[in-house]
C-alpha positions in Angstrom: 119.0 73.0 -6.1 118.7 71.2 -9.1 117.4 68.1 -7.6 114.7 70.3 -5.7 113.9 72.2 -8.9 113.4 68.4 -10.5 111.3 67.1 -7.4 109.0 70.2 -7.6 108.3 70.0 -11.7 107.8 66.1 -11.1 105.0 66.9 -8.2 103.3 69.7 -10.3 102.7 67.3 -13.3 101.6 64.6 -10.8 99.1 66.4 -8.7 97.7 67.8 -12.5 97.5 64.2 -14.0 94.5 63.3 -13.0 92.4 66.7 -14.1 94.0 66.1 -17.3 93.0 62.4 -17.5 89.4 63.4 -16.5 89.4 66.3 -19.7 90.8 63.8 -22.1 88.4 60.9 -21.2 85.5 62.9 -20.5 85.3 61.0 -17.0 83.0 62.8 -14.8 84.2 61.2 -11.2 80.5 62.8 -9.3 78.9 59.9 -11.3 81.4 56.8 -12.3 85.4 56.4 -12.3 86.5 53.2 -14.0 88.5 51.0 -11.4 91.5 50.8 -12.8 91.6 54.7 -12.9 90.5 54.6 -9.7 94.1 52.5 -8.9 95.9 55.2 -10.9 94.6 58.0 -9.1 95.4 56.4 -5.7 98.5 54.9 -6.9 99.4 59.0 -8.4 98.2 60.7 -4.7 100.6 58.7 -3.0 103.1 59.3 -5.4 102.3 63.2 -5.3 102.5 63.2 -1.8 105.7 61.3 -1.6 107.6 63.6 -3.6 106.0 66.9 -1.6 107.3 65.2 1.3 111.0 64.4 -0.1 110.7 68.4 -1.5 110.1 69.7 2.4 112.7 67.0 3.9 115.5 69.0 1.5 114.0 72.4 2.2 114.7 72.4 6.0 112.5 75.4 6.5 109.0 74.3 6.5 105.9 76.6 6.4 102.6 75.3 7.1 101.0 77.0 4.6 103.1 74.7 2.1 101.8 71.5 3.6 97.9 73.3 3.7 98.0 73.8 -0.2 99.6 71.0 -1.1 96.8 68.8 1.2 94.1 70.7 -1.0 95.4 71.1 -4.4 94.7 67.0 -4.9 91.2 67.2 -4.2 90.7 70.6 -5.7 92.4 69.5 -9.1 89.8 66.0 -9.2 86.9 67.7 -8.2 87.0 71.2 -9.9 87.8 70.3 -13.4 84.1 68.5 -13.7 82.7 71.6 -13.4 84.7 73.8 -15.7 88.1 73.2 -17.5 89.1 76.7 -16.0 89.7 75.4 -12.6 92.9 72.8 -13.9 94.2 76.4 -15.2 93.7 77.8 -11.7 95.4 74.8 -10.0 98.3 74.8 -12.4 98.4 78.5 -11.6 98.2 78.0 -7.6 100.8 74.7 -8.1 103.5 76.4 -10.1 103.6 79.6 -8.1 103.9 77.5 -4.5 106.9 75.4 -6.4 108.4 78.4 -7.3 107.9 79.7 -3.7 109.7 76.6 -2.5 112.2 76.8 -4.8 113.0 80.5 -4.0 112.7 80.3 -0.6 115.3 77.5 -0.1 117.6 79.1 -3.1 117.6 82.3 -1.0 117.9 79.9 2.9 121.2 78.4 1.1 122.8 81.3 -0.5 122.1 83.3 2.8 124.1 80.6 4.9 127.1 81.0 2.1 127.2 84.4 1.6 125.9 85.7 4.8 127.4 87.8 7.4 128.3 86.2 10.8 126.6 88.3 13.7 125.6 87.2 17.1 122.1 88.0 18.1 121.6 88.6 21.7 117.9 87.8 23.3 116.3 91.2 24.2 113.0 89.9 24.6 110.7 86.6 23.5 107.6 87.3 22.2 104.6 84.7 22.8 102.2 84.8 19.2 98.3 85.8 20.0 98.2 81.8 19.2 100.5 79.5 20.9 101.6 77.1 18.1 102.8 73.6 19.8 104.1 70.8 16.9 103.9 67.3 18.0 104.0 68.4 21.6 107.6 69.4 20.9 107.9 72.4 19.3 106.4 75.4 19.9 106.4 78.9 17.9 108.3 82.3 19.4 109.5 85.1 18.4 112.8 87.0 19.6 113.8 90.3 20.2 117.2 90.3 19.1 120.4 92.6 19.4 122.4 91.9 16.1 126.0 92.8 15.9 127.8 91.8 13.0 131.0 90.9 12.6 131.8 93.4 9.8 131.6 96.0 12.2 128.5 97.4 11.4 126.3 99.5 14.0 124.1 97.0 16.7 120.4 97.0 15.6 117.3 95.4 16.7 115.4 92.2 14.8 113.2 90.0 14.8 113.8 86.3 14.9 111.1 83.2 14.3 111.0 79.7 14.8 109.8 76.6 15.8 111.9 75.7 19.6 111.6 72.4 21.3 109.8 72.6 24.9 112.2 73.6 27.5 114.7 75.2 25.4 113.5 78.1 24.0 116.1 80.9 24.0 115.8 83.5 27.2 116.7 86.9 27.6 120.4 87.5 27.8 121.6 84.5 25.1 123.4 84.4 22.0 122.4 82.8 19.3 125.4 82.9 16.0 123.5 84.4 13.3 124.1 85.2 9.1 122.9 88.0 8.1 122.0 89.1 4.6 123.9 92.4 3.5 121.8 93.4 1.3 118.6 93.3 4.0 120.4 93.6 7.1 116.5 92.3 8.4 116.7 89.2 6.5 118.6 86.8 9.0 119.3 83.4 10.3 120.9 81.0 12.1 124.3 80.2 11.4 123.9 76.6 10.7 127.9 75.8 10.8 128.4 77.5 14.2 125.5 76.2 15.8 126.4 72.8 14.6 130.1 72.8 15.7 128.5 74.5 19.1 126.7 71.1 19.8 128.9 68.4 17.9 130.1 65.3 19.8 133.4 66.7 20.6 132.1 70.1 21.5 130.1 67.8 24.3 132.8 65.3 25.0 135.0 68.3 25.9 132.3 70.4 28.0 131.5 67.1 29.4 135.1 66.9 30.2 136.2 69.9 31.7 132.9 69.9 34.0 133.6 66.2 34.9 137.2 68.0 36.1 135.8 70.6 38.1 137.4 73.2 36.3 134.0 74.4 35.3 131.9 73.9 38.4 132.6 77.2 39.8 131.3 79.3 36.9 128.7 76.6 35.7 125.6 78.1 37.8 126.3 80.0 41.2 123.3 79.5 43.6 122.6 82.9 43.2 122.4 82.8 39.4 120.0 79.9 39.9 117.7 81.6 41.9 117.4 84.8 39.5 117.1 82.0 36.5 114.5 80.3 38.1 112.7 83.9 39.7 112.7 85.1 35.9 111.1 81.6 34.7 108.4 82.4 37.3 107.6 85.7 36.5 107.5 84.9 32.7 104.9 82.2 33.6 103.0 84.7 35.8 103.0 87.1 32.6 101.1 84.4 30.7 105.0 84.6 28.2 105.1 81.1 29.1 102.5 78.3 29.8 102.8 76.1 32.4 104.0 73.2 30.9 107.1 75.1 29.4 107.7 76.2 32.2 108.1 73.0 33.9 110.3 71.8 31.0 112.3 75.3 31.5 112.7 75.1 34.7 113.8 70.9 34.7 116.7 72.0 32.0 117.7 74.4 34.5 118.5 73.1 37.4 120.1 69.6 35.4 
């Protein structure tokens, strides 16, 4: 955290620089900007924008509202202060509060995944968002419906779980996903980063690998019944408009490999 808390200080005082800059040399950039301020400002917004990226690379959990304000503050910081000094204030203001954000967000991401409860969090329903978010053509935006039993022996409860999923393996109705869960919000939850990496380490695959390459899981794999009410359900979710055609396609392509 302390390198994060260092990377976030270090981008605030870049992306101010150049407001500051402009105030102390009176530079008004609507009429002229010396060139070799020019070179420092260009040389400073790829700097600024290096380090945001290097902040969201160690935060894991991105939001896009991070990478909207962070796109705007640069111009807003270089075009604002002409007008009045006030406006630096307000971009410090909006720069420092979105660092601390970050900085809260991933402090309370790590300590969840230390101190958290395991649970397992079975799929009761996934939701489609009134706008269906697709990243890179990868990923694309769902909510679940989850049952979430912990492992302290706690009553089941319902919650609700987001994320970014890659095409064709978004979670259906009936899987378990290994979850932590906060006990102090039993709402605030996530996935269980150790067990889901162990779930799809090399050796977990060598060995699944192995025992299907022996036969010994053939029989229980996918019965042909199974298959058809997999692939009835993938159908009827598409005809709901829960998935679009093209993750369907991908759904239904994981399936049946």
């Amino acid at each position: 955290m302390r390198k994060l808390y260092s990377l976030l200080t270090l981008w605030c005082v870049l992306l101010l620089a150049p407001g500051v800059v402009e105030l102390v040399a009176r530079i008004d950039i609507r009429t002229s900007i010396p060139g070799y301020l020019a070179g420092l400002w260009i040389v400073g917004y790829l700097a600024q924008f290096g380090i945001f990226m290097w902040v969201m690379n160690l935060v894991g959990d991105q939001k896009v509202l991070w990478w909207f304000i962070a796109s705007l503050l640069p111009w807003g910081v270089d075009w604002s202060v002409p007008v009045s000094p006030w406006f630096l204030l307000l971009c410090a203001a909006v720069a420092i509060a979105v660092a601390v954000w970050i900085g809260q967000s991933t402090q309370r991401a790590q300590s969840l995944q230390q101190r958290g409860i395991r649970a397992t969090g079975v799929v009761l329903e996934v939701l489609k968002p009134w706008m269906n978010v697709v990243v890179n053509n990868v990923y694309i935006r769902r909510r679940l419906r989850l049952r979430i039993q912990r492992q302290d022996g706690s009553p089941a409860y319902e919650g609700i779980l987001k994320g970014l999923f890659m095409l064709g393996e978004i979670p259906s109705v009936g899987d378990r996903l290994a979850l932590r869960v906060d006990p102090a919000n039993p709402q605030h939850f996530d996935y269980d980063e150790a067990s889901t990496a162990n779930a799809t380490s090399p050796a977990a695959s060598a060995a699944a690998a192995s025992d299907f390459g022996e036969g010994r899981l053939s029989a229980e794999h996918l019965s042909h019944e199974r298959l058809s009410d997999e692939l009835a359900r993938l159908a009827d979710l598409r005809d709901r408009g829960t998935l679009t055609d093209s993750e369907f396609a991908a759904a239904k392509k994981k399936l049946l490999r």
